[in-house]
N, C-alpha and C positions, 0 to 999 in steps of 0.2 A: 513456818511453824507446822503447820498440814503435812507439809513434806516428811519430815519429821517424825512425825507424828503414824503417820503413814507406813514408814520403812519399819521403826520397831515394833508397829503390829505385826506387819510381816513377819519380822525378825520372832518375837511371842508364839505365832501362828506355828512356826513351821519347825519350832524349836519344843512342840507338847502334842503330846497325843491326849484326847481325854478322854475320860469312859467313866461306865457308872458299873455299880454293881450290886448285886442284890440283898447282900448284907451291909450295905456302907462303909464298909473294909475297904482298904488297900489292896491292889491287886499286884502279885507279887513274881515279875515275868520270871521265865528261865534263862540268866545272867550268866550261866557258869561258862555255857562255850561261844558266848558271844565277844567277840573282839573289839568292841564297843560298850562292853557293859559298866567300866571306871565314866563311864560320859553324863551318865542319868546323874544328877544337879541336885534332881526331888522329885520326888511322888508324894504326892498330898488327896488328901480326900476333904471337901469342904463341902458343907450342902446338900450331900449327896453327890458332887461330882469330882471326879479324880482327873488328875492331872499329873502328868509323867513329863519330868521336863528337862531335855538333853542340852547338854555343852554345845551343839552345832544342829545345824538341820536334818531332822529324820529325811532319810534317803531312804531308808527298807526297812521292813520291818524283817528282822531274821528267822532262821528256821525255826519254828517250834518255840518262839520267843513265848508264848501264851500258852503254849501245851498244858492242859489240861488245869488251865485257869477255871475253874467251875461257878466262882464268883460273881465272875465278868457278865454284865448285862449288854452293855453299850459299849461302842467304839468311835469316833470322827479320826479316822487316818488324815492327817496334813495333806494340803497340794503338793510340800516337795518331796513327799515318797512316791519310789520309784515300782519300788518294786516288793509285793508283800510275800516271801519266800515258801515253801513248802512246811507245811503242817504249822504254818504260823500260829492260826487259833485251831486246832486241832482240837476236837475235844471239849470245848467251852461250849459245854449244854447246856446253859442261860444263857448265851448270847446273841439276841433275837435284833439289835440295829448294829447297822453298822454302815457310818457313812465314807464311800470312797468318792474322795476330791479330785476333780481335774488334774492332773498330770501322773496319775499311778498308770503303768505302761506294762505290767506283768502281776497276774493273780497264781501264784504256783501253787503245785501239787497236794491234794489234800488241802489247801491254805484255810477252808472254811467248816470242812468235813465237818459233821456229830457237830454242827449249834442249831439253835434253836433259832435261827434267821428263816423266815418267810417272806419276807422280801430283799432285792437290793436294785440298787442301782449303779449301773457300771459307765464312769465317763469314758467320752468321748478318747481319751487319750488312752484309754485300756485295750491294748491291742493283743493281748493274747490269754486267754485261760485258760491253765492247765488240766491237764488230766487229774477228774475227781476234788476237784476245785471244792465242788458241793455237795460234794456226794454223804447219804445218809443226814442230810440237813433237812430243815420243813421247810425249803424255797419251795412257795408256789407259784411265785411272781418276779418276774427278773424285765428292771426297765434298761435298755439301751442307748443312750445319748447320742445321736449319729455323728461317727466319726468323720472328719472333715475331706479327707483324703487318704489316709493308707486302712488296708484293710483289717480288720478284726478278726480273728480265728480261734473259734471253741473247740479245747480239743476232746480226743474220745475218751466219755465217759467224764467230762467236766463237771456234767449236771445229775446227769445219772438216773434221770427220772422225767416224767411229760411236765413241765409248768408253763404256764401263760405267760409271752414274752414277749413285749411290746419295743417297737421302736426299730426294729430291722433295717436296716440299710445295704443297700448294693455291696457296701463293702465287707459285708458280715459272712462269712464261712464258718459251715458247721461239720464238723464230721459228722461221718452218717451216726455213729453211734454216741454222739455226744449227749443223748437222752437216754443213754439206754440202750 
C-alpha cells in the first residue's frame, strides 16, 4: 500500500507546478505557441496557492510561458523538469521565490530576467546557465548544490552583476564576464 501510495505522489508531484501570487488570482501562462498547451488539466487557486496541473509530467517549462506574468509571486518547478527555456519568467516583477528541484539540467536565456528574486538555489543537476539568466533581477545570493561529477558552466553575462555565491565546486566554470 506505501508503494502505492508513493508512485502517485510522485505521479501529483511531477505532474503540477505551484505558485502563489500576489492578488490570489490565477496566473494565466502564455498558451498560444506552446505545443503542449491542450495538456494543462487545471489551474486552480486555493488558499492562496496555485496549482497548474498537466496531462503528463512537466519536462520544461517553455519559452516565455510566464512572460510578463506580473502576478506571479512564488514558483516550486517539479524534479521532472528539464529544462526551463528562454524568457520563461521574463518579466515577472513580483517574483521573488522560486524553488528549482533536483534534476532541472538547463536554466535558459533571460529565463529569470526583471523578477524580483534575491535569492536562489541551483541543484546539483543544473549544469548550464545561460546568458543573462539573471540579469536585471535583485539576486544577491545564489547557493550552489555541489554537483556530483560533470561540470557546471555560467555563461557570460548569466548574472550580470557581483552577488554572494556560496557552494562552489571544482566542477564550477564561470566566464570571465558572467558578473558583468
Amino acid at each position: 500500500m506505501d508503494n502505492v501510495k508513493e508512485r502517485l505522489n510522485k505521479i501529483a508531484q511531477e505532474h503540477q507546478l505551484i505558485y502563489t501570487t500576489t492578488d490570489n488570482a490565477i496566473v494565466f501562462p502564455n498558451i498560444a505557441s506552446w505545443e503542449l498547451s491542450n495538456k494543462i488539466t487545471c489551474n486552480v487557486i486555493y488558499n492562496g496557492v496555485g496549482r497548474m496541473i498537466f496531462e503528463e509530467p512537466i519536462t520544461n517549462i517553455p519559452e516565455s510561458f510566464f512572460l510578463g506574468c506580473e502576478n506571479l509571486k512564488s514558483v516550486i518547478i517539479p524534479s521532472s523538469c528539464r529544462v526551463i527555456h528562454n524568457f520563461a519568467f521574463f518579466t515577472c516583477k513580483n517574483l521573488e521565490k522560486v524553488t528549482l528541484n533536483t534534476g532541472l539540467r538547463v536554466i535558459g536565456d533571460n529565463a529569470f530576467s526583471r523578477t524580483a528574486i534575491k535569492r536562489i538555489e541551483i541543484p546539483s543537476t543544473c549544469l548550464f546557465v545561460c546568458h543573462h539568466a539573471f540579469d536585471e533581477s535583485q539576486l544577491h545570493y545564489m547557493r550552489l548544490k555541489s554537483p556530483t561529477s560533470s561540470y557546471r558552466y555560467f555563461a557570460e553575462h548569466s548574472i550580470n552583476k557581483e552577488i554572494k555565491v556560496y557552494g562552489v565546486s571544482k566542477f564550477d566554470e564561470f566566464n570571465p564576464h558572467t558578473f558583468g
